[in-house]
C-alpha positions in Angstrom: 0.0 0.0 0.0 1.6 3.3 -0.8 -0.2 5.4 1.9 0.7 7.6 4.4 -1.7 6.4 6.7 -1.9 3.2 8.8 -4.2 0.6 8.1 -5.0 0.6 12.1 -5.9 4.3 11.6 -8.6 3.4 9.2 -12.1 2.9 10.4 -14.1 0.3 8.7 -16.0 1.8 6.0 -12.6 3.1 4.5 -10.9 -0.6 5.3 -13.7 -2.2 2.9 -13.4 0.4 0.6 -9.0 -0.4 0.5 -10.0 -4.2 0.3 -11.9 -3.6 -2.7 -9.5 -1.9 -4.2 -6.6 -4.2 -3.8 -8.7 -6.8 -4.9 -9.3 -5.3 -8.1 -5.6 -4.3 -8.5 -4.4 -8.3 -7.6 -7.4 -9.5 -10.2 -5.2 -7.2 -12.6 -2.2 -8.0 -11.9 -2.8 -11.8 -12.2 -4.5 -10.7 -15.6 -1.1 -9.3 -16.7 1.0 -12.0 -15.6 -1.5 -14.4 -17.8 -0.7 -12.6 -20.7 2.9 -11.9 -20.0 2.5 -7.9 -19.5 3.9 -7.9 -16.3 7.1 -6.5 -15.2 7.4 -6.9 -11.6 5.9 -10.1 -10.4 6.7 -9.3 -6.4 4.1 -7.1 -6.9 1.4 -9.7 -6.8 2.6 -11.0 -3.2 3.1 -7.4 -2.1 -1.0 -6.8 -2.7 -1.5 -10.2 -1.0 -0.1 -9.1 2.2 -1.7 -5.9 2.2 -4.8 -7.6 1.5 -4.3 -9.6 4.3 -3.1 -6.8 7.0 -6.5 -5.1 5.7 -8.7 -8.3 6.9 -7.0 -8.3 9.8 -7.7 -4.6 10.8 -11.6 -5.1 9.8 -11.2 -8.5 11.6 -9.8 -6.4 14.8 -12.8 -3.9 14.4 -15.5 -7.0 14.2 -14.0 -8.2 17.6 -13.8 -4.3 19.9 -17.3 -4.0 18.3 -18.6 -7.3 19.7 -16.2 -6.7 22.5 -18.9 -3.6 23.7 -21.2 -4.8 22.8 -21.0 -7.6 25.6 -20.2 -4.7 28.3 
């Protein structure tokens, strides 16, 4: 991700909004490696990981959420 801000910053409308968007950028990127258009294959397990660190902050959102609503 080449942002300024942290992911743990994010609240979760803007985290599902990032998640879609690196979604679309790995479907695109896998598209170019297909048809032999891409340069810089570490890019594709670059967006994995930040795909992952985003579901892990939404994931970490779900749980304080259900966390007060217990209390």
């Amino acid at each position: 991700m080449a942002n300024k801000h942290s992911v743990s910053d994010l609240g979760p409308e803007q985290l599902v909004d990032r998640l879609a968007e690196e979604k679309d950028r790995l479907f695109k990127l896998r598209f170019q490696l297909a048809t032999g258009q891409l340069d810089n294959s570490a890019r594709i397990k670059q967006t994995k990981k930040d795909i992952a660190r985003l579901l892990g902050a939404l994931r970490a959102h779900e749980i304080k959420a259900a966390e007060k609503g217990e209390a």
